[in-house]
C-alpha positions as CSV (number, residue, x, y, z in Angstrom):
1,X,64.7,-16.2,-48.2
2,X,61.9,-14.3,-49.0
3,X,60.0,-16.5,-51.6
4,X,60.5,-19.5,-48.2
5,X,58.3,-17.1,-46.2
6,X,56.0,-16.5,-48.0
7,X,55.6,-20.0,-49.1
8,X,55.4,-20.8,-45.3
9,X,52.9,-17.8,-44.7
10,X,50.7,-19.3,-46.9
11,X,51.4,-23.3,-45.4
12,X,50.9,-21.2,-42.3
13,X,47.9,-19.2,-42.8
14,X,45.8,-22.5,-44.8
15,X,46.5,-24.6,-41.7
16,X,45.3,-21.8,-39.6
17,X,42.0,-21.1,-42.1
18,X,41.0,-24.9,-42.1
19,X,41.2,-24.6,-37.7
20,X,39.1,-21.8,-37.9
21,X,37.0,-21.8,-40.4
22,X,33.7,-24.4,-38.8
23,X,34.6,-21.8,-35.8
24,X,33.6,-18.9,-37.8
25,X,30.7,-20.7,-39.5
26,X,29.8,-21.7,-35.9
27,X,29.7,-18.0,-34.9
28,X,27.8,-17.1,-37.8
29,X,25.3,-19.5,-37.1
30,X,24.8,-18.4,-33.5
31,X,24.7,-14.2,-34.1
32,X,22.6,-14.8,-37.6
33,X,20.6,-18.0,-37.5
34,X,22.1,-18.9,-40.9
35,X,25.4,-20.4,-42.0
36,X,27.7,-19.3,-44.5
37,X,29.3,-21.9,-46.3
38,X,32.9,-23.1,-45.5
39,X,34.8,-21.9,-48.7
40,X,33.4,-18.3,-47.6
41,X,34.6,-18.9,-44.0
42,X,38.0,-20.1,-45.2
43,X,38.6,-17.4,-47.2
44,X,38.1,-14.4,-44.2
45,X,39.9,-16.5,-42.6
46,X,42.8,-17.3,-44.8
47,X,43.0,-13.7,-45.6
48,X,43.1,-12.5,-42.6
49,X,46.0,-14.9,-41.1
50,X,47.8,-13.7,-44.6
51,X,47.8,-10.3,-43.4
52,X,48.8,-11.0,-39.7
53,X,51.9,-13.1,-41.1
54,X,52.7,-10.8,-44.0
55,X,52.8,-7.7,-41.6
56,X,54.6,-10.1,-38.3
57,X,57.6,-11.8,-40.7
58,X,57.5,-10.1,-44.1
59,X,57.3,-6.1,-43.2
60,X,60.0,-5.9,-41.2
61,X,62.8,-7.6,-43.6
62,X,62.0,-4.1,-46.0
63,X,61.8,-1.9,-42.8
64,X,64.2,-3.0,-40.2
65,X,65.7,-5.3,-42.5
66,X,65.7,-8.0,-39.4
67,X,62.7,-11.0,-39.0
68,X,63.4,-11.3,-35.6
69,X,62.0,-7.8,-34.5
70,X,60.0,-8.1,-31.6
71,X,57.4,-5.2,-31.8
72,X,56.1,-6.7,-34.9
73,X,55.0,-9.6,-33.8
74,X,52.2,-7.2,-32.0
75,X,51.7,-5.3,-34.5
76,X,50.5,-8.5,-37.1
77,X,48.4,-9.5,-34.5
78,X,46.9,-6.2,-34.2
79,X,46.9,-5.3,-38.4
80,X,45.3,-9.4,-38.5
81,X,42.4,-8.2,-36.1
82,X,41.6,-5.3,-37.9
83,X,41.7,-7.2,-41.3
84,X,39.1,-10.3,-39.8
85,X,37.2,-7.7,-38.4
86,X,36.6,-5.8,-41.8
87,X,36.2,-9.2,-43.8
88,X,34.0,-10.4,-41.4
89,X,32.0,-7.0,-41.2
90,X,31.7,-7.0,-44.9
91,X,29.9,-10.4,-44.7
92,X,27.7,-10.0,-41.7
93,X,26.7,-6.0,-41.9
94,X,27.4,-5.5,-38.1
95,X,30.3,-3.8,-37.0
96,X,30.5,-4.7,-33.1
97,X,29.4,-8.1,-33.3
98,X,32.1,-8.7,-36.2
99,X,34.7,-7.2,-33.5
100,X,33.7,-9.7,-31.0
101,X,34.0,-13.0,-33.5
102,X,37.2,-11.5,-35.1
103,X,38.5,-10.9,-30.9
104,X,37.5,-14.6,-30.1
105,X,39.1,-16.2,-33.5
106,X,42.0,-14.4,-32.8
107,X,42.5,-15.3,-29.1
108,X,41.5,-18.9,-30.6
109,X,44.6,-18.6,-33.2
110,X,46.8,-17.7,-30.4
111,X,45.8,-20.6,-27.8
112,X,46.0,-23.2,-30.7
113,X,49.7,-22.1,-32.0
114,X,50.5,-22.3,-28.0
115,X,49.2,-25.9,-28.0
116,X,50.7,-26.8,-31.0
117,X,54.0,-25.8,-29.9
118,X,53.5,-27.0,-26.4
119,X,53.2,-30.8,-29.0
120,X,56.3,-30.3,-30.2
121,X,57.7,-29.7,-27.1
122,X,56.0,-32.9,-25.3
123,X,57.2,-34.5,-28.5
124,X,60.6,-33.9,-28.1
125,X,60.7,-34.3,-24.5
126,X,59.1,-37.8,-25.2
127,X,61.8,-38.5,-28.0
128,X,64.9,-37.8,-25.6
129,X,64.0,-39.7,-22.8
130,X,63.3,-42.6,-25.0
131,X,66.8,-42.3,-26.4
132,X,68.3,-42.3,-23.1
């Protein structure tokens, strides 16, 4: 059970990496007048998503011994902030404008998983009234 999520936090967290990676280099172009290259941008933000999903499914099998827990779900988002915050810090140098790319990526992450899942659901909706 374990080894599956894992295997789909990392499906999970390259899917969300190659989304948001041109963002990132985007946002490095506009705050430093230079882009960083996309395996650079890929990797914050592969490591980052990592983190979020590791903490939101993984922690709370050893804690609560449950995958369904609610309040983690925040806190990943929360530890996933904080983590493409530092790795985006580390890279640029500037603390407040690293918070502010990392807030927008994040609030990008979450809009995108709503859309995708509002896909499946048009999907679905599309496949049953076909049927009928």
């Amino acid at each position: 059970m374990i080894f599956l999520e894992l295997l789909e936090i990392l499906v999970g967290s390259a899917f969300f990496a190659v989304i948001l990676a041109p963002l990132l280099q985007y946002a490095f172009k506009l705050t430093e007048g230079q882009k960083n290259s996309f395996s650079d941008s890929f990797k914050i933000c592969f490591y980052a998503n990592c983190v979020s999903f590791f903490v939101a499914y993984i922690l709370p099998m050893f804690i609560t011994h449950s995958s369904l827990d609610w309040m983690w779900d925040g806190v990943g988002s929360l530890i996933g902030l904080a983590a493409l915050t530092y790795l985006i810090a580390k890279e640029l140098g500037d603390l407040k404008k690293s918070f502010l790319i990392a807030l927008l990526l994040q609030g990008l992450t979450f809009l995108f998983a709503i859309a995708v899942g509002l896909l499946i659901v048009a999907i679905g909706v599309g496949a049953a009234g076909v049927t009928n």
